[in-house]
TORPA-4810 file (N, C-alpha, C, O; in nm, 3 decimals):
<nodes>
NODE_1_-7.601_-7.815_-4.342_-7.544_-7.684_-4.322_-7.533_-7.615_-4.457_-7.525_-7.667_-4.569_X
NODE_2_-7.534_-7.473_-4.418_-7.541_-7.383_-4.557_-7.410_-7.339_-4.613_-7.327_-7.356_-4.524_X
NODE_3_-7.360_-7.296_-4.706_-7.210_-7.256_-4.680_-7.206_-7.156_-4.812_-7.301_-7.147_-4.891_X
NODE_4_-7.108_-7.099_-4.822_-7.144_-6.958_-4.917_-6.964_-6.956_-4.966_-6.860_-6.993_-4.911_X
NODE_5_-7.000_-6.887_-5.110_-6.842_-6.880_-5.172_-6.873_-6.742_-5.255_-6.954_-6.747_-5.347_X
NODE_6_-6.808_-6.619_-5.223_-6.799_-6.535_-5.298_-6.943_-6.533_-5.358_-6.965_-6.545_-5.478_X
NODE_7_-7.072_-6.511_-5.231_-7.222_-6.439_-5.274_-7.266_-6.538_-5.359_-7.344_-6.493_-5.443_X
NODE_8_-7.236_-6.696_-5.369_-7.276_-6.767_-5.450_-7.325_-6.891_-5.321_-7.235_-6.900_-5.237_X
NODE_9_-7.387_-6.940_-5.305_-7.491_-6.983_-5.213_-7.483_-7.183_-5.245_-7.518_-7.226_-5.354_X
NODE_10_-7.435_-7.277_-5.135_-7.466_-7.375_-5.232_-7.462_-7.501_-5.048_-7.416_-7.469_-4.938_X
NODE_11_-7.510_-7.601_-5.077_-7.563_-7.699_-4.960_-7.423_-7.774_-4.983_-7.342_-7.787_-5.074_X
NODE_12_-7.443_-7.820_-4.838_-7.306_-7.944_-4.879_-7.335_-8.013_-4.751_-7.401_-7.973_-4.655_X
NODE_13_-7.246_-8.176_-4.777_-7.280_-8.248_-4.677_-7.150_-8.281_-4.682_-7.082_-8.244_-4.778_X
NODE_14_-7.082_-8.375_-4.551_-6.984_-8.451_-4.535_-6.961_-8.608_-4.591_-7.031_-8.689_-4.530_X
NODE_15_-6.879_-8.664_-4.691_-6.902_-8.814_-4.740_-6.864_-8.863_-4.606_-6.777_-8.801_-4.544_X
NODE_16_-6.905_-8.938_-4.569_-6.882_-9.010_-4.382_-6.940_-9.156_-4.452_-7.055_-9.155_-4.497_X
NODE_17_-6.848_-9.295_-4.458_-6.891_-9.409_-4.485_-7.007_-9.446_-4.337_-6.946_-9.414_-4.235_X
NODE_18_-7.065_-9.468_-4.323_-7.122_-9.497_-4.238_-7.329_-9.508_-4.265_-7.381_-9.412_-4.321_X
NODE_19_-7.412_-9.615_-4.224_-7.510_-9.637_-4.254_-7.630_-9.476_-4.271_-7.687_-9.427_-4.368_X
NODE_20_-7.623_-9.442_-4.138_-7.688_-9.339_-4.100_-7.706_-9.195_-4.189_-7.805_-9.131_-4.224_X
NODE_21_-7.488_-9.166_-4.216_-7.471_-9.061_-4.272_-7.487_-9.067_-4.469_-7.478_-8.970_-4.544_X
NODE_22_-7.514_-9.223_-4.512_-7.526_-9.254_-4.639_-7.667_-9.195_-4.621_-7.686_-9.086_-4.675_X
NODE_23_-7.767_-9.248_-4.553_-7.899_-9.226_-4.580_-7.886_-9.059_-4.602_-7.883_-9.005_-4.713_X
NODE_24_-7.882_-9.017_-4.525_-7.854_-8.829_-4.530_-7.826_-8.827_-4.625_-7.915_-8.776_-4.694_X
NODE_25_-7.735_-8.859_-4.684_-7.692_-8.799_-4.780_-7.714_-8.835_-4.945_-7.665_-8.781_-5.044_X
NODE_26_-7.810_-8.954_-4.932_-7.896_-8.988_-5.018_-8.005_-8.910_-5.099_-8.038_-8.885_-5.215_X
NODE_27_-8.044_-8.887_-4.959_-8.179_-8.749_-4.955_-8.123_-8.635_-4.987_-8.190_-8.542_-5.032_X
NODE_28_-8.002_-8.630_-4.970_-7.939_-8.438_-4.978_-7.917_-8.472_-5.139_-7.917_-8.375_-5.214_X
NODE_29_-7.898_-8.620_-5.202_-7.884_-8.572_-5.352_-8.006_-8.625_-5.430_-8.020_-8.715_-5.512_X
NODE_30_-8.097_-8.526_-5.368_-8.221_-8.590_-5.483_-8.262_-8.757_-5.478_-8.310_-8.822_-5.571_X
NODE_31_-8.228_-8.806_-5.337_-8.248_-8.987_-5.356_-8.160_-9.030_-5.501_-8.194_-9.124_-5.573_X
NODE_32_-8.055_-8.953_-5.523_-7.939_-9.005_-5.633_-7.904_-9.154_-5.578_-7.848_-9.166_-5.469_X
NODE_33_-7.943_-9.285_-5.668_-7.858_-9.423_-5.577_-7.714_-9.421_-5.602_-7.647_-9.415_-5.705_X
NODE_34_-7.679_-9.430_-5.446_-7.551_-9.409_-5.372_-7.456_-9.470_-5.427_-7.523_-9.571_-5.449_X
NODE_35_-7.341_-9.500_-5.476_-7.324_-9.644_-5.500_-7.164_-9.581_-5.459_-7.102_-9.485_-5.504_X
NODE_36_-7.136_-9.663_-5.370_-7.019_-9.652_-5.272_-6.913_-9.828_-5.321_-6.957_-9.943_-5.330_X
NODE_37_-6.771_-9.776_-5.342_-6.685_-9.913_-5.429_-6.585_-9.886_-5.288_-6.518_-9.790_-5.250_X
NODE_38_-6.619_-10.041_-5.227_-6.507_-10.047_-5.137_-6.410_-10.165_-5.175_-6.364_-10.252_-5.101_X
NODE_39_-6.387_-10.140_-5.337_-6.242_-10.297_-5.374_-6.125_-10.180_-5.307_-6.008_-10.202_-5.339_X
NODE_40_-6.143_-10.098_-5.248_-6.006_-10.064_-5.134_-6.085_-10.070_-5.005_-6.154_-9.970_-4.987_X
NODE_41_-6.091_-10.158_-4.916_-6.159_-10.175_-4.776_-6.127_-10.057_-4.733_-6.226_-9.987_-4.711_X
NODE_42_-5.988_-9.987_-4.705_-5.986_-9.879_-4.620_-5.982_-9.738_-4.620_-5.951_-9.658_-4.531_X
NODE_43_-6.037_-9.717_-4.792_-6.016_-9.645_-4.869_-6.151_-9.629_-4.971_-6.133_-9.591_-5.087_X
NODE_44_-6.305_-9.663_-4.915_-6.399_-9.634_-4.982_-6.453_-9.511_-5.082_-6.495_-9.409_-5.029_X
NODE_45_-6.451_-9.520_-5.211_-6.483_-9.412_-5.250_-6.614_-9.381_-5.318_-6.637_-9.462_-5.407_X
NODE_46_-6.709_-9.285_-5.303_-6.850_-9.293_-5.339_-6.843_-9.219_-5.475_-6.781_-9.115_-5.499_X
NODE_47_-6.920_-9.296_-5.558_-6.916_-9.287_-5.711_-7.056_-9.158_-5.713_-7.169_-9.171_-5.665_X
NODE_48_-7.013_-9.068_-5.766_-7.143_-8.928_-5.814_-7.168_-8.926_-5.961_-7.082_-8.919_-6.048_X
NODE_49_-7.277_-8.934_-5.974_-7.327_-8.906_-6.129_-7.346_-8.721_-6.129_-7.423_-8.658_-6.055_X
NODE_50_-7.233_-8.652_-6.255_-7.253_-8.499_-6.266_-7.269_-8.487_-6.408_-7.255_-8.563_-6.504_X
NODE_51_-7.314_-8.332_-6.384_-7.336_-8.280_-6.547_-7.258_-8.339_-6.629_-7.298_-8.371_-6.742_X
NODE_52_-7.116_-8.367_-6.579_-7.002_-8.390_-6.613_-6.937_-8.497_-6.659_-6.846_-8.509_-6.742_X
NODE_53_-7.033_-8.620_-6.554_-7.000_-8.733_-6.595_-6.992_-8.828_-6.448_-7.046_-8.778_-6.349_X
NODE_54_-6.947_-8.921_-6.438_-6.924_-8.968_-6.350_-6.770_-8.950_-6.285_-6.661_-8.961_-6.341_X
NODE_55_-6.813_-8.911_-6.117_-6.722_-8.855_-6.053_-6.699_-8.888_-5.930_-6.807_-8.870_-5.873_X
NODE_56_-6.633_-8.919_-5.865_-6.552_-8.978_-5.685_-6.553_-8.888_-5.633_-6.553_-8.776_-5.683_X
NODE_57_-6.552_-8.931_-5.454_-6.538_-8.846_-5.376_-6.507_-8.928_-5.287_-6.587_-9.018_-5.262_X
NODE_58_-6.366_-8.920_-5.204_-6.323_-9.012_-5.115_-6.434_-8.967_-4.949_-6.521_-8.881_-4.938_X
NODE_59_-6.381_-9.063_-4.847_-6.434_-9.031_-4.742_-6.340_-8.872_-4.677_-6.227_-8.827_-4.693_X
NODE_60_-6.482_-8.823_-4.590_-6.425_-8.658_-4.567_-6.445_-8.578_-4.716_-6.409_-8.460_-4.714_X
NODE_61_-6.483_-8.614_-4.809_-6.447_-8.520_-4.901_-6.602_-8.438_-4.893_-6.687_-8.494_-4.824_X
NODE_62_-6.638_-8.315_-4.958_-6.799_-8.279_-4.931_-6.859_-8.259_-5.064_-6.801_-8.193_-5.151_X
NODE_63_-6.994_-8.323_-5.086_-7.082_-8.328_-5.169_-7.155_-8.180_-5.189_-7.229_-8.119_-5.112_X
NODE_64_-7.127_-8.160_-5.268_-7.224_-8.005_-5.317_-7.337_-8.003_-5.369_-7.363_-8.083_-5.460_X
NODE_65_-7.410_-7.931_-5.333_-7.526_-7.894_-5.426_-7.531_-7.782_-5.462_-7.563_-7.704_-5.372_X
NODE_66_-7.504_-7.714_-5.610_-7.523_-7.574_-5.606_-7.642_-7.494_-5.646_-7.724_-7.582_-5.674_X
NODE_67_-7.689_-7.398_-5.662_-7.798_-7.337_-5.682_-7.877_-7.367_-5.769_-7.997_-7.340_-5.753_X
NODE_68_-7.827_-7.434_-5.890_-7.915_-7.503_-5.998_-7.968_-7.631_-5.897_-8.082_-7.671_-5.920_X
NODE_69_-7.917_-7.676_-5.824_-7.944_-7.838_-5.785_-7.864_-7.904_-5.864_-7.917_-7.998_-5.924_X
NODE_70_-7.767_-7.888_-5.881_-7.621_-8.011_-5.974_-7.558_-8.018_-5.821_-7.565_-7.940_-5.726_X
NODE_71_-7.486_-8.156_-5.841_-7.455_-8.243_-5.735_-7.286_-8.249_-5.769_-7.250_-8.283_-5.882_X
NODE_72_-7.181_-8.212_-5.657_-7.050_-8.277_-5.748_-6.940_-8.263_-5.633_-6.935_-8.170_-5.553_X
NODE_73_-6.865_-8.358_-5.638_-6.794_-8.372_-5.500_-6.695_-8.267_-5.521_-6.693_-8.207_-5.629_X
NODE_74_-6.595_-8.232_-5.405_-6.507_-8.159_-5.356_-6.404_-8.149_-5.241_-6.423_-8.098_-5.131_X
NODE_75_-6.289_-8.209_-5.287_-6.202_-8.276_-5.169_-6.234_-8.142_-5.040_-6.274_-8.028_-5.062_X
NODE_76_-6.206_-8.192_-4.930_-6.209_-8.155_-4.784_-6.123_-8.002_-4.797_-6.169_-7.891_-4.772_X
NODE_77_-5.988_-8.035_-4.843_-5.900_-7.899_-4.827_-5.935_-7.806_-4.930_-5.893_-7.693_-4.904_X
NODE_78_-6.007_-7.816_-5.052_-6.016_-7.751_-5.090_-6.179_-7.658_-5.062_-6.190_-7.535_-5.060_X
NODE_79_-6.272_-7.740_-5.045_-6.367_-7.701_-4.953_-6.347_-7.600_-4.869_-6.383_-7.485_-4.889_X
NODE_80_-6.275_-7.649_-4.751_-6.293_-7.551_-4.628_-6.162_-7.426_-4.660_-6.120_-7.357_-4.567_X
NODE_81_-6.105_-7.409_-4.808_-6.058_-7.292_-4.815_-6.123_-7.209_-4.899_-6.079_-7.097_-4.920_X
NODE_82_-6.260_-7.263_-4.968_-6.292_-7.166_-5.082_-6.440_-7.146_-4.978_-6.479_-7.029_-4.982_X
NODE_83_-6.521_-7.233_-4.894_-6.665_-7.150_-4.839_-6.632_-7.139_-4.721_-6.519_-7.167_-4.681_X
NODE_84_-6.730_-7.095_-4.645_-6.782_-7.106_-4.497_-6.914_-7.090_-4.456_-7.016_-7.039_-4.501_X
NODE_85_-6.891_-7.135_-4.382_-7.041_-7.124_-4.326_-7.179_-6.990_-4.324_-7.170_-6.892_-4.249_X
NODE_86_-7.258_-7.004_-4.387_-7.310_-6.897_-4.422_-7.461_-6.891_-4.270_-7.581_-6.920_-4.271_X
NODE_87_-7.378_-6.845_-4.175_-7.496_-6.861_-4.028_-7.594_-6.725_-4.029_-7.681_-6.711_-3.943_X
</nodes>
């Protein structure tokens, strides 16, 4: 899905632990390897390599891609108050 912030344009996916939604979202970052730390079983968090450095994104949180193609997570609440869906 597409999603838009103040005329600024950028992809995002949902972090969802799960086999299916890793692969997706593998491919949505450039085949970036995934590397997901579950030393909290119920509390997995997927490790992102950014401009920035290395960066987390719990489950539910959404992976960005913005117009350059830079990759960088973004908790859930703050997400769904700054885009929407650009249909």
């Amino acid at each position: 899905m597409i999603y838009k912030k103040k005329e600024v344009t950028v992809e995002a996916m949902q972090f969802i632990d799960d086999a299916e939604a890793l692969s997706q979202l593998s491919d949505f970052m450039n085949k970036q390897d995934l590397v997901v730390d579950y030393a909290n079983q119920d509390n997995p968090v997927l490790k992102i390599e950014t401009p920035d450095g290395m960066e987390t994104a719990k489950v539910g949180d959404y992976i960005i891609k913005d117009e350059n193609g830079e990759i960088y997570p973004c908790d859930e609440e703050s997400f769904l108050n700054t885009y929407e869906p650009n249909l």
